[in-house]
Backbone as CSV, one residue per row, in Angstrom:
resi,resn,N_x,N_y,N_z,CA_x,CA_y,CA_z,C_x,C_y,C_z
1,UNK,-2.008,-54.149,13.466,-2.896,-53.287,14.199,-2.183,-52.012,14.649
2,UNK,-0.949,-52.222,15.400,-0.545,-51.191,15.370,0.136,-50.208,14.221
3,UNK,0.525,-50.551,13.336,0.612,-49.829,12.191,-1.286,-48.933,11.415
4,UNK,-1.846,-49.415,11.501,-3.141,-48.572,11.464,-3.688,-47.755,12.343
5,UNK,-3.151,-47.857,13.635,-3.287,-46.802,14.953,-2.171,-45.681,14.635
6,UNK,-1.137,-46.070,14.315,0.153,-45.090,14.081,-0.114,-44.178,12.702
7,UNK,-0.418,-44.646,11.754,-1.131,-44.076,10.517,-2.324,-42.792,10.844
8,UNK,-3.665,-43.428,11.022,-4.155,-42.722,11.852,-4.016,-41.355,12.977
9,UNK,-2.999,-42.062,13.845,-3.070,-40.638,14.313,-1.801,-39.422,13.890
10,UNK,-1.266,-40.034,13.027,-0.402,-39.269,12.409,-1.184,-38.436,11.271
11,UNK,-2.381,-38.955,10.337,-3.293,-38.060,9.724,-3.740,-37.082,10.536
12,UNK,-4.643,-37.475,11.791,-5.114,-36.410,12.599,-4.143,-35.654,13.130
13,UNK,-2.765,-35.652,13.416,-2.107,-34.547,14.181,-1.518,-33.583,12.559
14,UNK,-1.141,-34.072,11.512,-1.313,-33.261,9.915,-2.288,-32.438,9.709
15,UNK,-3.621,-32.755,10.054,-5.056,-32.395,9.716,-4.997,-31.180,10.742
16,UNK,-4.874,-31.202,12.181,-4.990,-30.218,12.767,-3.795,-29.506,12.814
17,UNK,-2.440,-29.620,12.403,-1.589,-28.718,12.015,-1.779,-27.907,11.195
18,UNK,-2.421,-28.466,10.376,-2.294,-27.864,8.800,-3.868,-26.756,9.050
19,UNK,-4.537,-27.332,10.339,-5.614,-26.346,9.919,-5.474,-25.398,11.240
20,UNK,-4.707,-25.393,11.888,-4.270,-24.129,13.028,-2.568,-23.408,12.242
21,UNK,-2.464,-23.864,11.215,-1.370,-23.042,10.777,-2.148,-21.475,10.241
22,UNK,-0.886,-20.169,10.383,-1.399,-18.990,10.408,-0.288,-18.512,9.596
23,UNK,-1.112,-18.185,8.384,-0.025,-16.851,7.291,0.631,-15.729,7.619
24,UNK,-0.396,-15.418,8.092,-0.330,-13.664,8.715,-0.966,-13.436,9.339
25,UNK,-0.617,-11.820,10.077,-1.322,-11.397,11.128,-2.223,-10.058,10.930
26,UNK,-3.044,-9.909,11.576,-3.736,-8.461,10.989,-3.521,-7.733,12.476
27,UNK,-2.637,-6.524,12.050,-1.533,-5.398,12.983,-3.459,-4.802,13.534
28,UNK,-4.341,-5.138,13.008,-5.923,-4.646,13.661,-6.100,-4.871,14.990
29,UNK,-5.752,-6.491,15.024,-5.858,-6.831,15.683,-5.097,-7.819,17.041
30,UNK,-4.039,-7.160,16.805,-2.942,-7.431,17.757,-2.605,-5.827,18.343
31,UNK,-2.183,-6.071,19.305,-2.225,-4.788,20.491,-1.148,-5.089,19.620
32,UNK,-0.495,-3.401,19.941,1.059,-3.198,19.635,2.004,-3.671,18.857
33,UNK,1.610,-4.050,17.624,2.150,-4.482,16.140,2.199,-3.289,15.422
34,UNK,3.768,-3.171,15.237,4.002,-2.156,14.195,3.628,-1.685,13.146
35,UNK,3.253,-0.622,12.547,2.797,-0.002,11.141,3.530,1.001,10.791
36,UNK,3.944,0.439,9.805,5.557,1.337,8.657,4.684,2.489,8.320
37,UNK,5.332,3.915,8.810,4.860,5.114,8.459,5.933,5.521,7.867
38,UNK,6.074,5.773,6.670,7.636,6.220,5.746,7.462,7.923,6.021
39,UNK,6.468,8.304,5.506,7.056,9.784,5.538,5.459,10.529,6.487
40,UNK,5.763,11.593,6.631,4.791,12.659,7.394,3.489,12.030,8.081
41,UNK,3.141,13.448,8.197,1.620,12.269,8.747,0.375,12.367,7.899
42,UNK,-0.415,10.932,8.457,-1.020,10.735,7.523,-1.671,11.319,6.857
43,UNK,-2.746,11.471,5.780,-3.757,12.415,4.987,-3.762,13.472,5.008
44,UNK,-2.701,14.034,5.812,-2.159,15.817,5.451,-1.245,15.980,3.986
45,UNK,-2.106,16.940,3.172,-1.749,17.090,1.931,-0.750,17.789,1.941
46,UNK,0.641,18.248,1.232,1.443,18.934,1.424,0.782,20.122,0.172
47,UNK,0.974,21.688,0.839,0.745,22.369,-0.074,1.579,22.509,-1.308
48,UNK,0.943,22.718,-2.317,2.434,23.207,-3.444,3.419,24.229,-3.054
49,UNK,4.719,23.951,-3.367,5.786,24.393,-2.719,5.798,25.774,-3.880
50,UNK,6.336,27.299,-3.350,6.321,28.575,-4.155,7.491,29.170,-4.181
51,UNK,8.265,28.967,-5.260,9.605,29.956,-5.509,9.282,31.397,-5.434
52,UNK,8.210,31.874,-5.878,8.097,33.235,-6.176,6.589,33.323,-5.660
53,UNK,6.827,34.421,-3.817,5.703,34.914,-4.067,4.689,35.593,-4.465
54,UNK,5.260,36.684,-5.139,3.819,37.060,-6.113,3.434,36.740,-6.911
55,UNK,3.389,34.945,-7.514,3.067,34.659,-8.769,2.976,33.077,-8.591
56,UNK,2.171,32.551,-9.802,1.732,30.889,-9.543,3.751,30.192,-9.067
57,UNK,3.071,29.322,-8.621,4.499,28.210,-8.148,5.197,27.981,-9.796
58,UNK,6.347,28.369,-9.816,6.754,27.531,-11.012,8.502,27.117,-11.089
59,UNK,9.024,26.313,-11.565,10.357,25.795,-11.599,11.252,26.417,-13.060
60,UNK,12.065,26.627,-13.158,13.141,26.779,-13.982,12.034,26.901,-15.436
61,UNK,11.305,25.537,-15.707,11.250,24.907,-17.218,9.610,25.553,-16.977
62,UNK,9.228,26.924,-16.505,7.635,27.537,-16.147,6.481,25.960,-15.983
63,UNK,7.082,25.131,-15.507,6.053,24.411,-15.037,6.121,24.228,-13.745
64,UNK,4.737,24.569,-13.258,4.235,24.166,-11.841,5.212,23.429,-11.054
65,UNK,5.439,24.131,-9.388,6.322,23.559,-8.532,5.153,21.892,-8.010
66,UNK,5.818,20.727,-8.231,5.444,19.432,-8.073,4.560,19.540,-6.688
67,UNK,2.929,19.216,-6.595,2.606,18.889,-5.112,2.803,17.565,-4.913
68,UNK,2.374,17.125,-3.418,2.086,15.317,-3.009,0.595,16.126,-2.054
69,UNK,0.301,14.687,-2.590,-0.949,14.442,-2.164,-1.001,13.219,-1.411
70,UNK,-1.563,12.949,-0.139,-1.460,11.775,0.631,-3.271,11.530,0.725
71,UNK,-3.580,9.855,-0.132,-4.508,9.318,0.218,-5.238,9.294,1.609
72,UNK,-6.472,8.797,1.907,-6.875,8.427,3.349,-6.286,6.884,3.481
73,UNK,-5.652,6.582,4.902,-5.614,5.085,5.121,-6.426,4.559,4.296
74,UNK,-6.226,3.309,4.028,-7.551,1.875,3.805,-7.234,1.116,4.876
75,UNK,-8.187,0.544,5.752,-7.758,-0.485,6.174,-8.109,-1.846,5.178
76,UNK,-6.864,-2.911,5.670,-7.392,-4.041,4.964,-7.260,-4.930,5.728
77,UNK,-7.425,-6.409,5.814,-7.574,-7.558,6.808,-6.082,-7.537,7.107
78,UNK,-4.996,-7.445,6.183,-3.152,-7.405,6.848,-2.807,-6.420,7.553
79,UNK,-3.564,-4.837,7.487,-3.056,-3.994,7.714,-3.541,-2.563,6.759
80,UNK,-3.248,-1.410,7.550,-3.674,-0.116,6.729,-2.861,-0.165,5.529
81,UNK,-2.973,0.329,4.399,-2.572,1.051,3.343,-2.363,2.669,3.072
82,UNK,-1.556,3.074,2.665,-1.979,4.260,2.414,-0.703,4.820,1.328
83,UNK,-1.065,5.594,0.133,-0.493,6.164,-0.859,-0.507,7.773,-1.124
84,UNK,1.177,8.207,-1.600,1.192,9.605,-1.474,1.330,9.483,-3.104
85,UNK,1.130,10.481,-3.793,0.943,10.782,-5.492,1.929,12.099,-5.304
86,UNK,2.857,12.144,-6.754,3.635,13.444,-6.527,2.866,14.105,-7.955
87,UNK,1.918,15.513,-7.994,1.685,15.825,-9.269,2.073,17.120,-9.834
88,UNK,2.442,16.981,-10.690,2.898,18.345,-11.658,2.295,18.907,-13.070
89,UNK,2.102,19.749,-13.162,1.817,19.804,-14.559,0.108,18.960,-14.882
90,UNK,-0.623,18.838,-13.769,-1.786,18.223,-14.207,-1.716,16.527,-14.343
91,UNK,-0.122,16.281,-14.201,0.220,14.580,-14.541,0.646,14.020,-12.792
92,UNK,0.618,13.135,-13.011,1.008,12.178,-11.580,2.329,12.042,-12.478
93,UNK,3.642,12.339,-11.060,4.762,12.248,-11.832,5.142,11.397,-11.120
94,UNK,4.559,10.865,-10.056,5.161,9.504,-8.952,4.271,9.292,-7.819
95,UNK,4.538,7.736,-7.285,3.004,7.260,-6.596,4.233,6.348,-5.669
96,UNK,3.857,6.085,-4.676,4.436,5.620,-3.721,3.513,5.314,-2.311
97,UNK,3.783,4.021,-1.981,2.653,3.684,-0.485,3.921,4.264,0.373
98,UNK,3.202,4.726,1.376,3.687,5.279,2.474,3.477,4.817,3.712
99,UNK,2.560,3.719,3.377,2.241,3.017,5.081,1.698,1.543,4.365
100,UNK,2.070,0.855,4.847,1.895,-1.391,4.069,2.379,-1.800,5.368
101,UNK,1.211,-3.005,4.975,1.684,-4.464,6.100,3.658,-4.600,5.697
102,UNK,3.833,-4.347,7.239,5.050,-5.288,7.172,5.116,-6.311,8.360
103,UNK,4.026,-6.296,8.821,4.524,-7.560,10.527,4.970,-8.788,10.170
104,UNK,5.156,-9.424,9.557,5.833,-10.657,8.918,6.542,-10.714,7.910
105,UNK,7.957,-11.731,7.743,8.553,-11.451,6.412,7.604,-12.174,4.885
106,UNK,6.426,-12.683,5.440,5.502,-12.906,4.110,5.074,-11.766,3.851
107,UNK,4.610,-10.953,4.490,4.232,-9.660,4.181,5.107,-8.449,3.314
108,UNK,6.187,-8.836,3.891,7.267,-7.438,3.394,7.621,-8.406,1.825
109,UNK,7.545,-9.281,2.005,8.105,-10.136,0.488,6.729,-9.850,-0.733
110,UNK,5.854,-10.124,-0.053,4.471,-9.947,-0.349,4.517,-8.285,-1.619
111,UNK,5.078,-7.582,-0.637,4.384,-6.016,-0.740,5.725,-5.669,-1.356
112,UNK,7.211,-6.096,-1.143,8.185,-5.931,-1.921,8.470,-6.100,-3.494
113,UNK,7.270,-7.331,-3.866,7.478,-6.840,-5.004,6.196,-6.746,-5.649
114,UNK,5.290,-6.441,-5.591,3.948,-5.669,-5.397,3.802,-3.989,-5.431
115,UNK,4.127,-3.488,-4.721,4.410,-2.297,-4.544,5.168,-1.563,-5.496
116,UNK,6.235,-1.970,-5.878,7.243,-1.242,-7.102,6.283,-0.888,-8.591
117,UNK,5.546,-2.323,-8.456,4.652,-2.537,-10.022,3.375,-1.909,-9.601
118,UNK,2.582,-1.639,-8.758,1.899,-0.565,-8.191,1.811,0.714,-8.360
119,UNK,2.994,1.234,-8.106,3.762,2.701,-8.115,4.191,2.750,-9.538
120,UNK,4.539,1.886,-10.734,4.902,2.255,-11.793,3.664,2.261,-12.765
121,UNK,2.433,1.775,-12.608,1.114,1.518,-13.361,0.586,2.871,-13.105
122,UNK,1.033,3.371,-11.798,-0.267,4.704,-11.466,0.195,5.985,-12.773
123,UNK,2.027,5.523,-12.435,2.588,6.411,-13.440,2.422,6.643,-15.217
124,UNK,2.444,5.383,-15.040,1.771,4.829,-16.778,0.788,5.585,-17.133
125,UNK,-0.808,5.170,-16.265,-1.960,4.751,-16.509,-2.372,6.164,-16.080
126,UNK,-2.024,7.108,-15.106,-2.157,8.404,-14.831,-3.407,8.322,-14.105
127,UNK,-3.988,7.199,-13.754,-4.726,6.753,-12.813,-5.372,5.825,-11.860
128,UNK,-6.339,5.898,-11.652,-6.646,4.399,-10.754,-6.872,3.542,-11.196
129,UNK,-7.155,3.323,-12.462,-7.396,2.484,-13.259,-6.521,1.350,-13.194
130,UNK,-5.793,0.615,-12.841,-5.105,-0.706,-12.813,-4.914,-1.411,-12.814
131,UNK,-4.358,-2.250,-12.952,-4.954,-4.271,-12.019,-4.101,-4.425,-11.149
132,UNK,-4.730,-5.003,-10.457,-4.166,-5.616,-9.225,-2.939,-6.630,-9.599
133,UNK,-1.798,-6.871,-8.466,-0.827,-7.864,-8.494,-1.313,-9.014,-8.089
134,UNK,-1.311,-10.146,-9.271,-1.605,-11.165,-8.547,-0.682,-11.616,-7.022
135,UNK,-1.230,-12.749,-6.300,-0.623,-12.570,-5.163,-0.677,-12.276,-4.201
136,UNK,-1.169,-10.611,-4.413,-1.149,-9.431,-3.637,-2.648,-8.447,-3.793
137,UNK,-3.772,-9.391,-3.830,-4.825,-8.884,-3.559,-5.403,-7.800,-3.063
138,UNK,-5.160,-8.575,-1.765,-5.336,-7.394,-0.564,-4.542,-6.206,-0.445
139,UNK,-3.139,-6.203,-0.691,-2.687,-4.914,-0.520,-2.982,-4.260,-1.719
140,UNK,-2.985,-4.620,-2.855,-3.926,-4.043,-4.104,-4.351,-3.330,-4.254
141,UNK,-5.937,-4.112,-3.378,-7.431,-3.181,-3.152,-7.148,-2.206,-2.496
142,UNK,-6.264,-1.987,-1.376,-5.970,-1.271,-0.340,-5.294,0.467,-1.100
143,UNK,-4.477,-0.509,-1.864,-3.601,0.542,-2.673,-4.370,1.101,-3.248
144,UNK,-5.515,0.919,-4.157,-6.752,1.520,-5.192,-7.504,2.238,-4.433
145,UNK,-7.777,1.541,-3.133,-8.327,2.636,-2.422,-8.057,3.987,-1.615
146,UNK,-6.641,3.807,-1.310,-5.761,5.152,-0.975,-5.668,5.631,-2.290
147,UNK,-5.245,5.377,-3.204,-4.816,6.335,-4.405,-5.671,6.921,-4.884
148,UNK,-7.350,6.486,-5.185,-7.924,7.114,-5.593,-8.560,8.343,-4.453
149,UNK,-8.359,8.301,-3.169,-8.832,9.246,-2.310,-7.887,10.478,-2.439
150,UNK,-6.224,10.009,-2.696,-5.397,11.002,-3.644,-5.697,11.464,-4.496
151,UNK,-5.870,10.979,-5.249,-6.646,11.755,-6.816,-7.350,12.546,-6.865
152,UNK,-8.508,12.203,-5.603,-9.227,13.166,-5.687,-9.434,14.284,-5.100
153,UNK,-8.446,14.034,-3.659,-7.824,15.500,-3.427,-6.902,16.327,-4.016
154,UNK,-6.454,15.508,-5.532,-5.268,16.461,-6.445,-6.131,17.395,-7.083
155,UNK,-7.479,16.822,-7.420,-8.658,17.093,-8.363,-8.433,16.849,-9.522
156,UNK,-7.624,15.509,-9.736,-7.429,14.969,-11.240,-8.455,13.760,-11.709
């Protein structure tokens, strides 16, 4: 008898562990949880940079001095997103998030290697067009949705 009481409530204290356990946190909704801002501020576009002012921007090789373009946030259930695009020449020459969930080390592991393959597809694919990282869903969608709000302030 007592071995079926001990059984028992050892299922039920598993059952409610396992169902009050928590992955992550959403920085939404916690007061005062950090959000990784890497560079400038947000959705301010940087103008194209001009060697010569009386004449279009151009570098050494007469192609266009490189702009960045910074997406609008996304929010997503982990946390905002947000992606800067570097373009030249009419091409995206580099894509980079500038703001990702990091409040947990599932998160930064999450988006660590997520993010690299993110930033190298935009470069590929020269657009939004992508797939998502498995895994990494949510920061994904998040990413598709900043980049393409980039894009379309590059007007590509």
């Amino acid at each position: 008898m007592r071995r079926i009481v001990f059984v028992v409530m050892s299922t039920i204290t598993a059952v409610v562990l396992l169902f009050s356990y928590r992955t992550s946190t959403n920085s939404a909704l916690v007061a005062g949880s950090p959000v990784v801002q890497l560079t400038g501020s947000p959705g301010a576009a940087s103008p194209p940079r001009s060697s010569n002012k009386s004449g279009p921007a151009t570098s050494k090789s007469n192609k266009p001095a490189p702009a960045t373009y910074t997406g609008d946030s996304a929010d997503t259930r982990w946390g905002p997103v947000q992606v800067q695009i570097t373009v030249q020449g009419g091409n995206i020459t580099g894509s980079q998030a500038v703001q990702y969930p990091q409040n947990n080390g599932r998160d930064a592991e999450i988006n660590g290697f997520a993010l690299p393959v993110l930033n190298q597809e935009v470069v590929q694919q020269q657009s939004a067009s992508i797939d998502t990282v498995s895994g990494a869903t949510v920061t994904s969608d998040g990413y598709l949705q900043s980049l393409q709000s980039a894009i379309d302030k590059a007007h590509l």
